[in-house]
N, C-alpha and C positions, 0 to 999 in steps of 0.2 A: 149877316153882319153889316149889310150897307146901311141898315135903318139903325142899328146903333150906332154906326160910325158918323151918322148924318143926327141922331138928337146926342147921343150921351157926349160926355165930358172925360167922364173916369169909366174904370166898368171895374166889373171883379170875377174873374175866371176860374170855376168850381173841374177838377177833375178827381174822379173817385171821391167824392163826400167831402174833397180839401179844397180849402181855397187855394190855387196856388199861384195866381198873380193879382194885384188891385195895385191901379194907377191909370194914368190917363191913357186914353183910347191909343192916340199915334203913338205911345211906347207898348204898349201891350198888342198893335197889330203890325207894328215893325218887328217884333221877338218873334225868330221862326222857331227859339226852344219851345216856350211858351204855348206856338199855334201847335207845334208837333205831339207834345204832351197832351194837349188838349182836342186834338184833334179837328182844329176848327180851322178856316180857311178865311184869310184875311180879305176884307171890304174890294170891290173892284177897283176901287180908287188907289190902295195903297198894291193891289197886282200890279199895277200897271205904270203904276213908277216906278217899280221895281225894275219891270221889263227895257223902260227908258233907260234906269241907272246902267242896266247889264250890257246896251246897246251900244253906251255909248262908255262904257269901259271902267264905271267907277264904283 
C-alpha cells in the first residue's frame, strides 16, 4: 500500500468480485470499515498518525 499511497490519487478497492470503495487515497486508507472488509492494511504513513493521533488523545 505505501507505493500506492506514494503514486495514486484515487484507487478503487475490489472485495469479493465488488468494487466496494473508489475515491481518493487519504479517504479510502483513513476508512478502517473499508480496510477491515478488504482486508488490507493501511500505508505506514497513515499507521502512524494514527498512533500520534491516539497518543495524544484525539
Amino acid at each position: 500500500m505505501d507505493l500506492v499511497d506514494q503514486v495514486a490519487n484515487r484507487v478503487l478497492v475490489m472485495c469479493e468480485n465488488e468494487v466496494i470503495a473508489d475515491g481518493e487515497t487519504d479517504k479510502i486508507f483513513t476508512s478502517t470499515e473499508i480496510l477491515k472488509k478488504s482486508n488490507l492494511k493501511p500505508p505506514v504513513r497513515v499507521q502512524m498518525l494514527s498512533m500520534v493521533m491516539e497518543y495524544l488523545g484525539e
